[in-house]
Backbone bond lengths (Angstrom), bond angles and torsions (degrees), N, CA, C in turn:
res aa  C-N    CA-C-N  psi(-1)  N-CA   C-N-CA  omega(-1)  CA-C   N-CA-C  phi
1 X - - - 1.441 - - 1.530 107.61 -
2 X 1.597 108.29 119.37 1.605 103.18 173.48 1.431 118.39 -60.41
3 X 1.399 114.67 131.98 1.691 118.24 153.87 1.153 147.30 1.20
4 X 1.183 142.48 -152.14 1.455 134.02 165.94 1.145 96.08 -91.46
5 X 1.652 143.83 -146.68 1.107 171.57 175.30 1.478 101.02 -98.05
6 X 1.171 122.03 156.42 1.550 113.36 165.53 1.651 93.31 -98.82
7 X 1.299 95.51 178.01 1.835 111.44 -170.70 1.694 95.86 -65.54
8 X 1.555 109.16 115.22 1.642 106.09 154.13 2.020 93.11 96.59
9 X 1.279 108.01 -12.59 1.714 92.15 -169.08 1.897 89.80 -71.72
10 X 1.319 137.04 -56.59 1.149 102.51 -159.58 1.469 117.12 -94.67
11 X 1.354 115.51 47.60 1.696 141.27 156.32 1.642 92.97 -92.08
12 X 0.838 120.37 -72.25 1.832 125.75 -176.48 1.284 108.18 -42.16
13 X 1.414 120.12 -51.31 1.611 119.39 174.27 1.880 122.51 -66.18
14 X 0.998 81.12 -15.11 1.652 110.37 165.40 1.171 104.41 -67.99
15 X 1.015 115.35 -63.90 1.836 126.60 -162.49 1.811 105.14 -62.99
16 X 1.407 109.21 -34.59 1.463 117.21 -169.77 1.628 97.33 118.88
17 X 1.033 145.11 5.43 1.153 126.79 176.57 1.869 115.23 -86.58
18 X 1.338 94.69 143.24 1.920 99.21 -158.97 1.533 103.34 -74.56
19 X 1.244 118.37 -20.42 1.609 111.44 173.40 1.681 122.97 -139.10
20 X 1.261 137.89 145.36 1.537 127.11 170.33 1.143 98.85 -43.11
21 X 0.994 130.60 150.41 2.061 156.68 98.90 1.132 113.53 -65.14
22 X 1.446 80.32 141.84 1.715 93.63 161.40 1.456 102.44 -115.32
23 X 0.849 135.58 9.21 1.609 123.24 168.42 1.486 105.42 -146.91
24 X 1.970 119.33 134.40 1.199 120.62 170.33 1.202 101.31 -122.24
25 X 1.801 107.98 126.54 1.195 106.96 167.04 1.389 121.02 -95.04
26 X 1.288 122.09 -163.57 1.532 122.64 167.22 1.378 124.22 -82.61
27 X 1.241 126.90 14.62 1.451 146.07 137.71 1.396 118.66 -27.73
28 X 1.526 106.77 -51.40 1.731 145.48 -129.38 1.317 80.41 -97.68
29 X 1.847 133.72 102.56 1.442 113.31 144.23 1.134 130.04 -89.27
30 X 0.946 141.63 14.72 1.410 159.76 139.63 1.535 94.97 54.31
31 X 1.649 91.58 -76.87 1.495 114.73 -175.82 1.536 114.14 -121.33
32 X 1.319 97.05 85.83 1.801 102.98 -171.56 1.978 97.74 -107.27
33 X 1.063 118.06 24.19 1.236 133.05 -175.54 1.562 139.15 -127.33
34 X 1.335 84.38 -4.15 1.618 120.66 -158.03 1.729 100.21 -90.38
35 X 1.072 134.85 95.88 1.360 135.43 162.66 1.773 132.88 -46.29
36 X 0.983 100.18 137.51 2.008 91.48 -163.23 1.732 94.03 -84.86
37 X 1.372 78.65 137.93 2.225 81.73 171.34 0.920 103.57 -139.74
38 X 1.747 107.45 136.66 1.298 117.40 -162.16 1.617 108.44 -126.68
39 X 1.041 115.55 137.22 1.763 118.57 168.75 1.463 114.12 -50.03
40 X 1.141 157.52 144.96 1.090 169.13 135.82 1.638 129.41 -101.82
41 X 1.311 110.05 118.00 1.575 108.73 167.62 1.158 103.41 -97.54
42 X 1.365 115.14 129.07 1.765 108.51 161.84 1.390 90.27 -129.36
43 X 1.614 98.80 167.32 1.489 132.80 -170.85 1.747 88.90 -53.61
44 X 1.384 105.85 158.50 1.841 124.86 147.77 2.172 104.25 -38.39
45 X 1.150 107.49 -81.63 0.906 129.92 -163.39 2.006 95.60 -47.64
46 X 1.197 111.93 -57.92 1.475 106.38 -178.22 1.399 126.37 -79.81
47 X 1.249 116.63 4.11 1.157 122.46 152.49 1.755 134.71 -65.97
48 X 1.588 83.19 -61.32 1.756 114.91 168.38 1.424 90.85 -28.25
49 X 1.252 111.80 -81.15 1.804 129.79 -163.45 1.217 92.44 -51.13
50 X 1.460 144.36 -62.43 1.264 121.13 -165.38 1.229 120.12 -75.35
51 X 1.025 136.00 -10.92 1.725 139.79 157.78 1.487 117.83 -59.15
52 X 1.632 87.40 -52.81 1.497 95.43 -171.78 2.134 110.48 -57.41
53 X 1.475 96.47 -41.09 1.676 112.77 170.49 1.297 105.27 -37.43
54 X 1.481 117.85 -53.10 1.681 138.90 -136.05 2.090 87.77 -92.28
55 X 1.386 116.51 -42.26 1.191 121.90 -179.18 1.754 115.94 -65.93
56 X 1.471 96.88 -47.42 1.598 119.65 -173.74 1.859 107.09 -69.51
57 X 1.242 115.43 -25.42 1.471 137.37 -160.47 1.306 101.60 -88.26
58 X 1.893 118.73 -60.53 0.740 140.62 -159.86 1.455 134.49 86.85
59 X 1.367 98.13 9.40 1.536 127.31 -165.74 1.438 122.86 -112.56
60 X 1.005 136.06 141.68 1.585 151.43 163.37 1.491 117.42 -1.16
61 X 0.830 108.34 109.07 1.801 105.11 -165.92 1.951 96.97 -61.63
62 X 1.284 120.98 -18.28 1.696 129.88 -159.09 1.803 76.48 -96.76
63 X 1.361 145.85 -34.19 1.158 145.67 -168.72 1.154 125.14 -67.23
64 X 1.574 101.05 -50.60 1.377 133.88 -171.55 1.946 89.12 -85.25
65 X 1.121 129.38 -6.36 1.341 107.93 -172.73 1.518 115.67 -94.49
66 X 1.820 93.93 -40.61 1.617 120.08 154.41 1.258 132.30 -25.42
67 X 1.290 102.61 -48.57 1.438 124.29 -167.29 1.075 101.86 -84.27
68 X 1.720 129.10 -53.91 1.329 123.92 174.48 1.493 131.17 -31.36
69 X 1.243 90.27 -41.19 1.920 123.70 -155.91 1.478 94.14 -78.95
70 X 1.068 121.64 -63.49 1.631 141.17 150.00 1.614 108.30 -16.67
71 X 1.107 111.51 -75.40 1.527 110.00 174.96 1.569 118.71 -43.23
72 X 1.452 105.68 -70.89 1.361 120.95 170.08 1.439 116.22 -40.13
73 X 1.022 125.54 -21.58 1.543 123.17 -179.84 1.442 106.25 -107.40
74 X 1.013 118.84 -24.71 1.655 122.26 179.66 1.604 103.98 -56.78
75 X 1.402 137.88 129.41 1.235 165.06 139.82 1.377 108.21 0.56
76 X 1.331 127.81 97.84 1.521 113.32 166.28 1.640 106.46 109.57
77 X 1.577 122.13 -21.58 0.922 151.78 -170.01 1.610 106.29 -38.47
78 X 1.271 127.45 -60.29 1.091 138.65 -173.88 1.516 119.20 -60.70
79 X 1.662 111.44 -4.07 1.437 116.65 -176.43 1.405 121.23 49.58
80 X 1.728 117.53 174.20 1.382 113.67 -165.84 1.393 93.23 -68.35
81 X 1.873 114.35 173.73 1.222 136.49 162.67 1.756 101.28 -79.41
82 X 1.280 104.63 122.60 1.363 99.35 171.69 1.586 106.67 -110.72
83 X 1.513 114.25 170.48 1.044 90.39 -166.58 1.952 125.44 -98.98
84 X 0.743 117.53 -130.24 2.139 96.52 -176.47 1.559 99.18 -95.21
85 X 1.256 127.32 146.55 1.193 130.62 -171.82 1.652 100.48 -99.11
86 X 1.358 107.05 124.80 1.600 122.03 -170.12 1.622 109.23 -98.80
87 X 0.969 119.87 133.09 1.580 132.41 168.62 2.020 107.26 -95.68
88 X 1.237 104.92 124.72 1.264 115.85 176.46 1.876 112.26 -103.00
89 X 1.022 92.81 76.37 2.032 88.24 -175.48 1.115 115.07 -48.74
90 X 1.460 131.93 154.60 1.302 146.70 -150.90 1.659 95.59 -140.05
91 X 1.294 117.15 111.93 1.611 108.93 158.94 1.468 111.59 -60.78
92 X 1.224 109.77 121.10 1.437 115.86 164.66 1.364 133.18 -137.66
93 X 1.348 106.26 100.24 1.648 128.15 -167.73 1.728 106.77 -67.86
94 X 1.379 92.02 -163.25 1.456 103.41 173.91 1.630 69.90 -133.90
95 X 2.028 85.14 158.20 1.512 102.20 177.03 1.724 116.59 -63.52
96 X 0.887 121.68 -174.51 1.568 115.54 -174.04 1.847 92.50 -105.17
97 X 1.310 94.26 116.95 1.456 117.64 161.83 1.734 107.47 102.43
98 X 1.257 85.82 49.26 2.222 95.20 179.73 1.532 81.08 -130.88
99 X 1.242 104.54 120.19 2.070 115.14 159.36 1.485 90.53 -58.88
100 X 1.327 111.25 136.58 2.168 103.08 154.86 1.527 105.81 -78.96
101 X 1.329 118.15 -6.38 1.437 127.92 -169.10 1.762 109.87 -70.10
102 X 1.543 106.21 -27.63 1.720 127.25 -151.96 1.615 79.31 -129.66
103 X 1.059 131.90 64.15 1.763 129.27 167.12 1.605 76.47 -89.83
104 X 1.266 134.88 -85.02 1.221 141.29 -120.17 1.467 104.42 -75.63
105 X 1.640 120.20 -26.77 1.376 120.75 158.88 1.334 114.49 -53.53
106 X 0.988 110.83 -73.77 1.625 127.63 157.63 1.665 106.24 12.04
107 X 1.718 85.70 -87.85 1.380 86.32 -168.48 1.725 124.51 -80.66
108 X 1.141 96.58 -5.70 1.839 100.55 152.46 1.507 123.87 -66.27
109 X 1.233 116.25 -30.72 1.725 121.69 174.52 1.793 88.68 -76.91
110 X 0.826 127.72 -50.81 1.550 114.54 -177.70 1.293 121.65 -71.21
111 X 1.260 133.78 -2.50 1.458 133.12 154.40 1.990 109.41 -107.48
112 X 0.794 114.25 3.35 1.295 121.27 167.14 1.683 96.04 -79.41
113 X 1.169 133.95 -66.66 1.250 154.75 -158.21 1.774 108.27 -65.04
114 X 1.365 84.15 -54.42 2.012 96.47 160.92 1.071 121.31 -57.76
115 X 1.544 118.11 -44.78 1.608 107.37 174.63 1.726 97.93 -74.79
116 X 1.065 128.08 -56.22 1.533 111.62 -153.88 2.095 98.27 -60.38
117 X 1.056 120.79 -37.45 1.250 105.10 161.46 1.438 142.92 -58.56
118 X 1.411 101.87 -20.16 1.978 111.84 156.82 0.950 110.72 -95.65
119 X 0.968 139.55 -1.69 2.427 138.67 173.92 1.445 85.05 -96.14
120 X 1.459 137.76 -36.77 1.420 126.37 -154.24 0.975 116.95 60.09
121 X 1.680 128.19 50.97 1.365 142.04 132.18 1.097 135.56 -45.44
């Protein structure tokens, strides 16, 4: 009476292969079709965006990740350096003699005034 199985032979007979091995080399395509999948942590923030892409796209969140990765590695990718974008502040008051307290009166006398000028009051 034959033995046990050796470790993994009736996984291989599984697979379609006609006898156990004990050794697979890289000869062996067995699985030359087989896609690599990998765990990924990404940040809070880079996730969001890639869902949100995958929602906005309408496409595969594993698609939309591809593609990213793709971009980012593509040549030139990073575009020119531009240079820092400057804010020029503007003092900006209220005219002299408006409460900011009475905005909302305010702007009720100014649509009061609008309608009686379109009825032709």
């Amino acid at each position: 009476m034959p033995g046990p199985d050796p470790a993994g032979a009736r996984e291989l007979r599984f697979q379609g292969l006609s006898r156990p091995r004990e050794h697979l080399d890289i000869t062996v395509n067995a699985h030359h079709d087989v896609k690599i999948r990998t765990t990924l942590t990404l940040d809070d923030d880079v996730a969001d965006f890639l869902k949100m892409q995958s929602r906005l796209q309408g496409r595969p969140f594993k698609q939309v990740v591809n593609d990213v990765l793709r971009r980012g590695m593509a040549p030139g990718s990073q575009g020119p350096e531009l240079p820092p974008y400057r804010i020029v502040p503007n003092r900006s008051g209220l005219v002299p003699g408006v409460d900011p307290l009475r905005l909302n009166q305010l702007n009720d006398q100014l649509e009061v005034e609008d309608f009686a000028t379109e009825s032709g009051q």
